[in-house]
C-alpha positions as CSV (number, residue, x, y, z in Angstrom):
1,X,-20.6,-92.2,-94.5
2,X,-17.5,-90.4,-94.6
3,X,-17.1,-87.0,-93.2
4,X,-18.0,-83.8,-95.1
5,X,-14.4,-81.7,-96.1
6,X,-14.6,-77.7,-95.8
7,X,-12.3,-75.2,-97.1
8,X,-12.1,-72.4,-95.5
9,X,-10.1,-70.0,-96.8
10,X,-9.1,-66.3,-95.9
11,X,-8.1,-64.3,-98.8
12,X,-6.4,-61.2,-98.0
13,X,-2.4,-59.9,-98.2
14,X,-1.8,-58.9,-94.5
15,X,-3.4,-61.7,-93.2
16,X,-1.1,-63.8,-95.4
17,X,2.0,-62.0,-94.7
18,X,1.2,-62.3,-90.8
19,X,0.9,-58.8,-90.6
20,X,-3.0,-58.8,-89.3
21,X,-4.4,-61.6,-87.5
22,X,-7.2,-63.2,-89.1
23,X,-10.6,-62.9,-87.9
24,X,-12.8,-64.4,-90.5
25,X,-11.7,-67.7,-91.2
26,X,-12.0,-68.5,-87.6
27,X,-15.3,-67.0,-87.6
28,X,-16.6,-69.4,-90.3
29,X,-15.1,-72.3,-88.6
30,X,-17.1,-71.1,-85.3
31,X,-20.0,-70.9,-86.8
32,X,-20.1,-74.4,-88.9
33,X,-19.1,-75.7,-85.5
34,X,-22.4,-74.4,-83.9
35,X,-24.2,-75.1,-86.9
36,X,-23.6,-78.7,-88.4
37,X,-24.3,-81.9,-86.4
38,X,-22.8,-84.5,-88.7
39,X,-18.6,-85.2,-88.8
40,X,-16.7,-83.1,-90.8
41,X,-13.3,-81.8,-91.3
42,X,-11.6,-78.6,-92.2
43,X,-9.1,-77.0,-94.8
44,X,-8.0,-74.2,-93.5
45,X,-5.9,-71.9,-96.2
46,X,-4.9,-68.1,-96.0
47,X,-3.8,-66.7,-99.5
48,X,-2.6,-63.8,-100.3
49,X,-5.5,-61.5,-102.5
50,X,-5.1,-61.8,-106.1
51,X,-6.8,-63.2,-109.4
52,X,-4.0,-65.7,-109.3
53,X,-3.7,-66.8,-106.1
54,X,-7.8,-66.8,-106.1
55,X,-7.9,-69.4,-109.0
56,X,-4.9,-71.8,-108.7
57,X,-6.1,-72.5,-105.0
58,X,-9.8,-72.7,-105.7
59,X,-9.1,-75.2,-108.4
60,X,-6.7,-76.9,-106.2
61,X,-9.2,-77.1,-103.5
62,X,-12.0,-78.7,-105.7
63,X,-9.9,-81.0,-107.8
64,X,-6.8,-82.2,-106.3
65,X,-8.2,-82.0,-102.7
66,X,-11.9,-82.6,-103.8
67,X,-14.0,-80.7,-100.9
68,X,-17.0,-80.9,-101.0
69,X,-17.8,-77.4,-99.6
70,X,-15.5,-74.3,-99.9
71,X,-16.0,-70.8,-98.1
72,X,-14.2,-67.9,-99.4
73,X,-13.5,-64.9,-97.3
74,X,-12.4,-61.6,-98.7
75,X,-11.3,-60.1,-101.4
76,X,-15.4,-59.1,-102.6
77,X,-14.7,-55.4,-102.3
78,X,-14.5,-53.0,-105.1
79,X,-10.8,-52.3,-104.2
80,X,-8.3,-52.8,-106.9
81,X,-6.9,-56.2,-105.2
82,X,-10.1,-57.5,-104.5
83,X,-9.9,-59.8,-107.5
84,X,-11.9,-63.1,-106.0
85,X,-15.3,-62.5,-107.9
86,X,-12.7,-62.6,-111.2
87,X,-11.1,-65.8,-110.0
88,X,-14.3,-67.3,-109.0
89,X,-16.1,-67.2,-112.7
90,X,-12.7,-68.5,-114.2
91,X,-13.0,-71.2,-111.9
92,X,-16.7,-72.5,-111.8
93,X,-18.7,-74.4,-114.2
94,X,-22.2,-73.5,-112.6
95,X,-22.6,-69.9,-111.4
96,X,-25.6,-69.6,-108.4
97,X,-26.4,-66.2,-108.5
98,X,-29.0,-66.3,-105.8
99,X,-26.1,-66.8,-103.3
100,X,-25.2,-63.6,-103.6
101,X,-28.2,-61.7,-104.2
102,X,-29.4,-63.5,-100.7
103,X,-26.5,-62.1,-98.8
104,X,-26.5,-58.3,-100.4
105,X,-29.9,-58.8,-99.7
106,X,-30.1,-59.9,-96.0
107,X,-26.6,-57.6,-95.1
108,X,-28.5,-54.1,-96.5
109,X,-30.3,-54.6,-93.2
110,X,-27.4,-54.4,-91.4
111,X,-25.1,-51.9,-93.5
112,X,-25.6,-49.6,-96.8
113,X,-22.5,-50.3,-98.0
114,X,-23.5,-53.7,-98.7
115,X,-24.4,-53.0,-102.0
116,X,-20.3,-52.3,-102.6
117,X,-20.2,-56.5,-102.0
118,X,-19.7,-58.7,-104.9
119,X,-20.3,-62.2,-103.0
120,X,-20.7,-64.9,-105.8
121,X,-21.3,-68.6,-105.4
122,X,-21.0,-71.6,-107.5
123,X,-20.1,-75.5,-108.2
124,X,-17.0,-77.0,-109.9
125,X,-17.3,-80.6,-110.1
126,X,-18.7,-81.8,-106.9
127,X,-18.0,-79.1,-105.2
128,X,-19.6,-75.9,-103.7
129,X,-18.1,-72.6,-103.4
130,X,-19.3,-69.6,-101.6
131,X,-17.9,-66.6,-101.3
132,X,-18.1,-64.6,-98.2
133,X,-17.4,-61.0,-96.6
134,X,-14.7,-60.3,-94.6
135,X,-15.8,-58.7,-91.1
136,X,-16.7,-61.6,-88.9
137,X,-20.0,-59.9,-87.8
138,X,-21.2,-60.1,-92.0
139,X,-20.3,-63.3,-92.4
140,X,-22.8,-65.0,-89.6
141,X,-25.5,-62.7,-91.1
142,X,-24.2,-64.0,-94.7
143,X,-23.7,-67.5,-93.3
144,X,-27.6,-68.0,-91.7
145,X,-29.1,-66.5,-94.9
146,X,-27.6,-68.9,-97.3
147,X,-26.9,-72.2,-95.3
148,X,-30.7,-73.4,-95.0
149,X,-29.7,-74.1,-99.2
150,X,-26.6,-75.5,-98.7
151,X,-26.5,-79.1,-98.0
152,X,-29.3,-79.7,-100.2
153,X,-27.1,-78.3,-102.9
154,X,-24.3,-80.7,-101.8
155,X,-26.9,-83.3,-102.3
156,X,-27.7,-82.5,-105.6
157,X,-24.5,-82.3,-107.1
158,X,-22.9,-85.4,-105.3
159,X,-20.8,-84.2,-102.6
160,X,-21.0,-85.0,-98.8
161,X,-23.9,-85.0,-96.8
162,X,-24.3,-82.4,-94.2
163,X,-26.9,-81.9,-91.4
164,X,-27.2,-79.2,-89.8
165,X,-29.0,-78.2,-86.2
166,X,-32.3,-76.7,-86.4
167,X,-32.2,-74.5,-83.6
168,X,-29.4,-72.9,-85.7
169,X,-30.1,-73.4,-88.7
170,X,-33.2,-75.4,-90.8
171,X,-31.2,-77.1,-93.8
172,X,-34.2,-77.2,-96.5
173,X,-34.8,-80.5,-98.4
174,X,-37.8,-81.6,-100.3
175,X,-39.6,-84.4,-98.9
176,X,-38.1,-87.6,-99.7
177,X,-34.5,-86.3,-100.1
């Protein structure tokens, strides 16, 4: 079985520019390490924010590199440049809404302002998408909520097999799957 490919990528202009160094997409790539047991390989991108930017490398990532799994971080904000919710429905064919309600859901316990997040998920081709927040702290929290769904998902819409570690995190499949 060949290993599962991840995109990870940072979405945010002074991370980009090298102007701030960026925190998240090593925090995502921490925790998958903690969390998945079987082989896989990263993608790691940082893009400026942007509608443009957004799109062309999301579809980039899911049909010329065909990933199987990509995390977003960034640009979810209601800030003028925070564009990657706008990028993300130009981009995929099947919205998952509950993605997102999950994570506004679980992060309200840990901030107010959570409600200001626009977190979106969704598949293009054979691909996952998930959008994440920016502060590494959110995006465990975001991370534990959702994962439990995620390889099942990958399952289901022919991508790469993941397993994950149960004393992380309890990847859900029916019986029989």
């Amino acid at each position: 079985m060949a290993p599962a490919r991840i995109g990870i990528l940072t979405i945010s202009d002074r991370a980009s520019a090298g102007t701030y160094e960026d925190l998240s997409g090593p925090a995502i790539e921490a925790w998958l390490r903690h969390a998945i047991t079987s082989a896989w390989t990263a993608d790691y991108r940082i893009i400026p924010d942007g509608f443009e930017s957004v799109r062309d490398t999301l579809v980039t990532l899911c049909d010329t590199e065909q990933l199987d799994l990509v995390l977003t971080t960034g640009g979810t904000g209601p800030s003028p440049r925070d564009l990657t919710p706008e990028a993300m429905a130009a981009v995929i064919e099947k919205p998952l809404p509950g993605f997102g309600e999950q994570m506004r859901r679980i992060s309200l316990n840990e901030v107010p302002t959570a409600i200001l997040s626009r977190q979106e998920a969704g598949v293009r081709g054979r691909t996952l998408v998930v959008n994440l927040p920016g502060k590494p702290a959110s995006i465990a929290v975001c991370l534990a909520a959702v994962f439990p769904a995620v390889p099942y998902c990958l399952d289901l819409i022919g991508a790469a097999r993941i397993e994950t570690d149960p004393a992380v995190v309890t990847a859900f499949r029916p019986k029989g799957a």
